[in-house]
N, C-alpha and C positions, 0 to 999 in steps of 0.2 A: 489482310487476305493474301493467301499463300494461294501460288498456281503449280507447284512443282514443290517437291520437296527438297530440301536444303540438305547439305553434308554434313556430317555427323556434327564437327567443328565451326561449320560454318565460312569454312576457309576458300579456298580455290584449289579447283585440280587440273590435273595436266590431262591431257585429250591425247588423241591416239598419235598425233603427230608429233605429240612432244614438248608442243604449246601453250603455257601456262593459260588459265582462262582468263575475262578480265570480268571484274567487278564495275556494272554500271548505278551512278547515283541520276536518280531524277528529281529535281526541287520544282515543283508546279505553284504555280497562284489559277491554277484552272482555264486555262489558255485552249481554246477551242483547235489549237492543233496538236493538241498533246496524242491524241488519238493517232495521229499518221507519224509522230516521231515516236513511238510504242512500234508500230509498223515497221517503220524504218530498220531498229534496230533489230526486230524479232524474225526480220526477212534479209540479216547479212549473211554471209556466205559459210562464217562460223557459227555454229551453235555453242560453243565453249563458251558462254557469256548467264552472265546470272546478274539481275535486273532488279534495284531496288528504289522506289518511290514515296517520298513523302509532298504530302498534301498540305500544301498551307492557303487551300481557298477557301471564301466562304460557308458552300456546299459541298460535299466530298463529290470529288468527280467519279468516284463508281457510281454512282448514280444516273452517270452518261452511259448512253448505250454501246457509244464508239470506244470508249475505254473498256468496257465489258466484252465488245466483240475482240477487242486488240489481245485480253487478260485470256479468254480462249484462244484465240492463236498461241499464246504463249506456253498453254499446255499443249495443242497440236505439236509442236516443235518441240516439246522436252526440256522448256528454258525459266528455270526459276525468274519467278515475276512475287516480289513481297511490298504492300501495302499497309502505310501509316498516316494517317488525319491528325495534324497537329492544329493545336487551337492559338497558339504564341502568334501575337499580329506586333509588336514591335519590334524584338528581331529576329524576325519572321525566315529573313535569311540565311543568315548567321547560324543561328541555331537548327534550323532546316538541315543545311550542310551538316554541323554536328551530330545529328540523328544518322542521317546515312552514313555518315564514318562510322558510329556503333557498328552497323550492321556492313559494310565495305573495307574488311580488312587485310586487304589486298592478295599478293604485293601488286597487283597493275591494277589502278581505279581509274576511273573515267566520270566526270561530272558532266552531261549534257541537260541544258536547258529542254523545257520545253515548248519550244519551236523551232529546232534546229534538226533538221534530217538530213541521213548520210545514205550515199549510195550504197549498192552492196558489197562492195568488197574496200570501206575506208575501213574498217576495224580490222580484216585480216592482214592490211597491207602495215597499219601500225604500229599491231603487235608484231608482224613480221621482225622491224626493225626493233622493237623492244625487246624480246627476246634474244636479240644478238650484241646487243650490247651491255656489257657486264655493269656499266657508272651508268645508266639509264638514271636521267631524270624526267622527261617529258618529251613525249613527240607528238606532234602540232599536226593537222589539218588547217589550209584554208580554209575560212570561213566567206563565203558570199554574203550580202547586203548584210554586214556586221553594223551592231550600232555603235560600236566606239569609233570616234571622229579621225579622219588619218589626219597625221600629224602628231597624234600622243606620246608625250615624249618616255618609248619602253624601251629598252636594250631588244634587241633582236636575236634568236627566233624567241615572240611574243606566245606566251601560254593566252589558250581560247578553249570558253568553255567545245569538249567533245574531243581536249587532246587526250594521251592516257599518260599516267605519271604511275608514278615507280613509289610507294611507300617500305621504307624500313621501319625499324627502331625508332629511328632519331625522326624523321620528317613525320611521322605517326604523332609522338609527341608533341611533336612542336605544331600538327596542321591541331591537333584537339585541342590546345591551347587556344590557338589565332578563332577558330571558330568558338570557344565556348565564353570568350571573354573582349571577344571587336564588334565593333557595329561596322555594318557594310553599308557603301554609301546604296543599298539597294533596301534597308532596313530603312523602319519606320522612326528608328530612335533618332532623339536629338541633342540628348544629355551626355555622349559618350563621343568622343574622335571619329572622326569617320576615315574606314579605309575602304582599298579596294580590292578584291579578288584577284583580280586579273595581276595588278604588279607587284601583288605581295608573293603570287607563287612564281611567277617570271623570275622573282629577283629571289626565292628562296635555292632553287636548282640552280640558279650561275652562280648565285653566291657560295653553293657546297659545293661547286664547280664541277655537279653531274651536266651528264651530257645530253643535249635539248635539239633538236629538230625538229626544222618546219619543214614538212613534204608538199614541197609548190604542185605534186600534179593529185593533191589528194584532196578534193574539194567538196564541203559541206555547204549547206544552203543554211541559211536563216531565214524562215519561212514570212516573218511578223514584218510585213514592206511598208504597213504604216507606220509601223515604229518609227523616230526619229531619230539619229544620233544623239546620244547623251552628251550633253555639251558638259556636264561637270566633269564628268571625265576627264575635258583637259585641264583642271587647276593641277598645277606644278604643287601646290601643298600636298593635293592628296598623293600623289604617286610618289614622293619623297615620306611621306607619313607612312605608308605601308612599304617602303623600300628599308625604314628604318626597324618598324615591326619586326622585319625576317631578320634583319640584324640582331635586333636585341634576343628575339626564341634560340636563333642559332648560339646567341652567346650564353643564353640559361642551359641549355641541352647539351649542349657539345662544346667543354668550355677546349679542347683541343685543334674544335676549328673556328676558334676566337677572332670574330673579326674588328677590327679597331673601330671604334662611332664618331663621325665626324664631328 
């Protein structure tokens, strides 16, 4: 389900100010707050944003009212809102992500959970900074009651779902690779490596040594408070497992910026 019509190409365009627009991905398991982070983002202060959703829960969440009420607002506002039900429950996630890549071909994407809501003005302040910087790789928002456990050992500034990153060429490549062919320690599978999201793309932008920023006064909510910190997050295999990943894509893709494997 389409709520606005798309660009000829499908691409992103520039707004009156000059602003590239951004491409957001949303991957649901049907999370009763998906409704207010559709909200969130359908009431920031740019409308330059084109909003794309897949479903990997048991019932399609249009069938909720709040996501229908949210899918009107989105026409109200003029803000492409496009809808896919995927039925894939082993890597549910993985390949979730890879679907919205189809359809998020940048250059600025945005991957936000959903249960995470931003105020109104964390996307224009983002982009602000993404569009001024020419090696953009990812600029960060704080995340509030996050479930990854502090202490995880990531280089810093840490990529968190709702930052926006910069695809080319080359990271295009290499992010449909990593999604069409990893299992995420958030997938169902158990016969395949597990990596992780979070430090496979942390450690793919320092590694191309684009340029990353956390903005400390730009603060997101995580709405899920019963959630618990995911304690596997801190096995030292996994974040060396996916630190190695970006390594190896970087050295299939772009053997000029060859990094040596320990």
């Amino acid at each position: 389900m389409d709520t606005h019509p798309p660009t000829t190409d499908g691409r992103t365009t520039a707004d009156t100010s000059g602003q590239t627009s951004l491409q957001i991905g949303i991957l649901t398991r049907g999370k009763p707050t998906l409704g207010m982070v559709l909200s969130s983002l359908l009431l920031q202060d740019t409308t330059n944003i084109r909003v794309q959703i897949v479903d990997t829960s048991e019932t399609p969440v249009m069938r909720r009212s709040d996501v229908n009420m949210a899918m009107r607002l989105a026409h109200e506002r003029g803000i492409y809102c496009g809808y896919e039900f995927s039925r894939e429950r082993r890597r549910a996630f993985s390949l979730g992500r890879r679907t919205l890549l189809d359809n998020l071909a940048g250059p600025y994407t945005c991957f936000v959970d959903d249960d995470i809501v931003m105020p109104s003005g964390s996307i224009r302040q983002m982009l602000a900074w993404a569009n001024n910087e020419p090696n953009c790789g990812f600029v960060a928002p704080v995340c509030r009651n996050s479930p990854i456990p502090h202490g995880v050992p990531l280089q810093s500034p840490r990529y968190v779902p709702g930052a926006i990153f910069r695809q080319d060429a080359l990271t295009r490549r290499i992010l449909l690779e990593y999604y069409e062919t990893c299992a995420d320690i958030l997938d169902h599978e158990t016969s395949l490596p597990r990596h992780w999201e979070v430090a496979f793309l942390t450690a793919l932008f320092q590694l191309l040594e684009r340029k990353c920023q956390l903005q400390s006064d730009n603060i997101i909510y995580h709405l899920d408070y019963q959630e618990r910190p995911n304690w596997d997050l801190d096995e030292p295999s996994l974040t060396a497992r996916s630190v190695q990943k970006a390594r190896e894509l970087i050295n299939k893709y772009s053997p000029a910026a060859a990094i040596d494997l320990p």
